[in-house]
C-alpha positions in Angstrom: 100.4 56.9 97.5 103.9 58.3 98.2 106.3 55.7 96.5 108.6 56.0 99.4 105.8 54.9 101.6 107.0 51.9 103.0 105.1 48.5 102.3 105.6 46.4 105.1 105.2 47.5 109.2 109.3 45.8 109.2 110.1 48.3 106.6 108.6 51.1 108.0 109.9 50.4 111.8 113.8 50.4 110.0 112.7 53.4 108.4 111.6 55.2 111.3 107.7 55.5 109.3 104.9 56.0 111.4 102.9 54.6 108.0 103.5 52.2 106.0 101.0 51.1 102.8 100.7 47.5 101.4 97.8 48.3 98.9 95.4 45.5 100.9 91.9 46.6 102.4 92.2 46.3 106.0 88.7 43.6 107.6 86.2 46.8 106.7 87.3 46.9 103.1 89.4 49.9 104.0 92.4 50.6 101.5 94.3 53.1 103.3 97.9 53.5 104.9 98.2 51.7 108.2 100.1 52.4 111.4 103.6 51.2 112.3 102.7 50.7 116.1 99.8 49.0 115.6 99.0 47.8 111.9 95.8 49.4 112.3 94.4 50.5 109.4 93.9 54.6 109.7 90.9 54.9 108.1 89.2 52.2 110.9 91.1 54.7 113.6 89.9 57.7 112.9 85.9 55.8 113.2 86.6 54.7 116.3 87.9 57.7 117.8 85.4 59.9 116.5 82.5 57.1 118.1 84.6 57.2 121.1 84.4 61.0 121.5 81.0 61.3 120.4 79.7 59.1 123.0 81.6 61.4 125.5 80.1 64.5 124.2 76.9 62.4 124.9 77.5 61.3 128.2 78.9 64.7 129.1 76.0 66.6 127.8 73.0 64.7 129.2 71.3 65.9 132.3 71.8 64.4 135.3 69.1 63.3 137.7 69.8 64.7 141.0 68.4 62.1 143.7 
């Protein structure tokens, strides 16, 4: 990791980070940097969108019954 990255969400707000990295897996066992805005780790983000989307490919893609 960058050393400049900052290591708290306090110091990364005063530095104007969108990141910041303290070194601690996240609930998931995720060690990776973690959003200013919402301390989420980015790792966990990135899953959730990529479910998120994938169930709206699924939705979108299934055939609709016409009544």
């Amino acid at each position: 990791m960058n050393p400049d990255t900052p290591r708290t969400a306090a110091e990364a707000r005063e530095q104007g980070s969108k990141y910041f990295f303290t070194g601690k897996p996240c609930k998931y066992g995720h060690t990776a940097k973690r959003y200013t805005s919402n301390r989420c780790c980015t790792v966990c983000s990135e899953e959730r969108g990529m479910s998120l989307h994938e169930i709206k490919l699924l939705i979108m893609t299934k055939p609709h019954k016409h009544v």
